[in-house]
N, C-alpha and C positions, 0 to 999 in steps of 0.2 A: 504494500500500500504506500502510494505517495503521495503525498498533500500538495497539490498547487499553490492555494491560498496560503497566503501569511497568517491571517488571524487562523486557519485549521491545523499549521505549522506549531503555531503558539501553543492549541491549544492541545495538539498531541503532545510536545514537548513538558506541559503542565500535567498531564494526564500521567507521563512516567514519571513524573517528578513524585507525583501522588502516589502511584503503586509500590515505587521504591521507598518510602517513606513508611509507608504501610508495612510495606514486608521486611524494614529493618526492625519496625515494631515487635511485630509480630515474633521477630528472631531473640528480642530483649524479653518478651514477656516468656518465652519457651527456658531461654537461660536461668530465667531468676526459678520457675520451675524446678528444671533438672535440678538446680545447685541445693535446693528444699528434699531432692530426691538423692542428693548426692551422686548425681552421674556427673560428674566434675569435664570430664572428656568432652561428652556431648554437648553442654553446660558453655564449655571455652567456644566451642565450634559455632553456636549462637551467637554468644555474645560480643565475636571476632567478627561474623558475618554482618550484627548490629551498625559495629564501630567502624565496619570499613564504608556502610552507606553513611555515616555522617560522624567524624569524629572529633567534633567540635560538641557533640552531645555529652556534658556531664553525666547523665545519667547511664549511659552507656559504657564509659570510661571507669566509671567509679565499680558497677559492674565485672567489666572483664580484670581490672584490676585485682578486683576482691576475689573471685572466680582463680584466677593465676595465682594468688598468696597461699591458697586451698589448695593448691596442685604441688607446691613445693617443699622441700624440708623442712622442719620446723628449724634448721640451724640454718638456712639458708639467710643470706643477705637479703632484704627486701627495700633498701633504698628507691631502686627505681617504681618500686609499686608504691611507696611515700610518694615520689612524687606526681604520680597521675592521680591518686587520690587525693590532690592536695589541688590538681589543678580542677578536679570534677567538682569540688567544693568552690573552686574560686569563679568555675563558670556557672554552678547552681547553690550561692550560697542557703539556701532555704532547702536542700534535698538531703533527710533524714537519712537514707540508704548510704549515701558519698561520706556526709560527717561517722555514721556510725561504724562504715567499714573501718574508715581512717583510723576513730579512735580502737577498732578493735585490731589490727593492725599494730598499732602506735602502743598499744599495752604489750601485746605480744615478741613485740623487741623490745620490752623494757623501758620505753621511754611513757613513763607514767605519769609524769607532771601534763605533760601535752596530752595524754587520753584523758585524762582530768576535763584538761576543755573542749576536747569534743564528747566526750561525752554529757558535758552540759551543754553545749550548745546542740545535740540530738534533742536534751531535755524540753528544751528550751522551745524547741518544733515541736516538738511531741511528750506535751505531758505523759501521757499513756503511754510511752515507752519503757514498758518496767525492766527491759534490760541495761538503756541507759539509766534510768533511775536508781537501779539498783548499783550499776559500778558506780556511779556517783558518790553514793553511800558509803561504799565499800573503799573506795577510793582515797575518801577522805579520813575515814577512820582509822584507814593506813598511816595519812599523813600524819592523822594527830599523835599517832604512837610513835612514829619516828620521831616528833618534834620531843616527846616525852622521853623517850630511850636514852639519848644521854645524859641527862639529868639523874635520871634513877641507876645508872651505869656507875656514875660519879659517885653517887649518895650510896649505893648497896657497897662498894667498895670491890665491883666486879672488875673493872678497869682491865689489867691484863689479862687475866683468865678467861674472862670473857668474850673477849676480842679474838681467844684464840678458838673459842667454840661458838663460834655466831654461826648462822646460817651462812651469810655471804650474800651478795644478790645473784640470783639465777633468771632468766628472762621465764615468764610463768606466762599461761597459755590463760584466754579471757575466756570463763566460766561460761560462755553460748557463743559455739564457733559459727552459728544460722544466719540466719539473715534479720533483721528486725522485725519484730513483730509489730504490728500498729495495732 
């Protein structure tokens, strides 16, 4: 089929613009699926197929992002998945999914001050988000005992001893590796 007319040219041209938008959709909502189902494989293969019809879509980057950190060692490096989910949040700042992958992410290599704030700022979108609400909680009750720990360190007279049987910090895995629940 070939269109002579300009405006029929146009309006084929807006018609696949439409289809394809559709069916990146449609490849985002199958991913977040799978990922609920744990087919992580089929899950990426979606969410990749998403990203490559529009990849300026936060919500689709924060996605395959999250979807890849799931695929990987848990000793793995995941800086470069910081930063697509740092960039899906700064092109959908209001998108629960993006903020909460981040912060679960951002817990899971140990950088706990920063899931601190995304997980309130999940909060923040989504009262009802009892998994943020709950690291929040959890989060802070951590802090307040580390801020108390050397004090009662000092005061018990644990000092060395202590020091030599501490835990240490290990990077610890966020108590709901899912997706958010709304």
């Amino acid at each position: 089929y070939k269109a002579e007319n300009p405006d029929e040219v146009g309006r084929v041209n807006e018609e696949e613009i439409v289809r394809k938008a559709i069916e990146a959709d449609e490849c985002f909502m199958k991913a977040k699926i799978l990922l609920k189902r744990n087919a992580l494989d089929e899950a990426a293969e979606n969410a990749t197929i998403a990203l490559e019809s529009d990849n300026e879509n936060g919500d689709y980057i924060a996605l395959e992002a999250w979807i890849e950190s799931r695929r990987r060692p848990r000793n793995e490096k995941v800086d470069d998945l910081l930063i697509k989910l740092r960039k899906a949040v700064e092109l959908i700042p209001t998108s629960e999914d993006a903020h909460f992958y981040l912060a679960q992410l951002l817990y899971q290599d140990g950088r706990t001050g920063e899931a601190l704030k995304e997980y309130q700022e999940v909060a923040e979108i989504n009262e009802h988000n009892i998994d943020a609400v709950r690291m929040v909680r959890i989060l802070n009750r951590k802090k307040e005992e580390a801020a108390k720990k050397p004090k009662a360190a000092s005061s018990s007279g644990g000092g060395f001893f202590s020091s030599l049987f501490s835990d240490g910090k290990k990077k610890s895995s966020p108590p709901n590796q899912g997706s958010p629940i709304a």
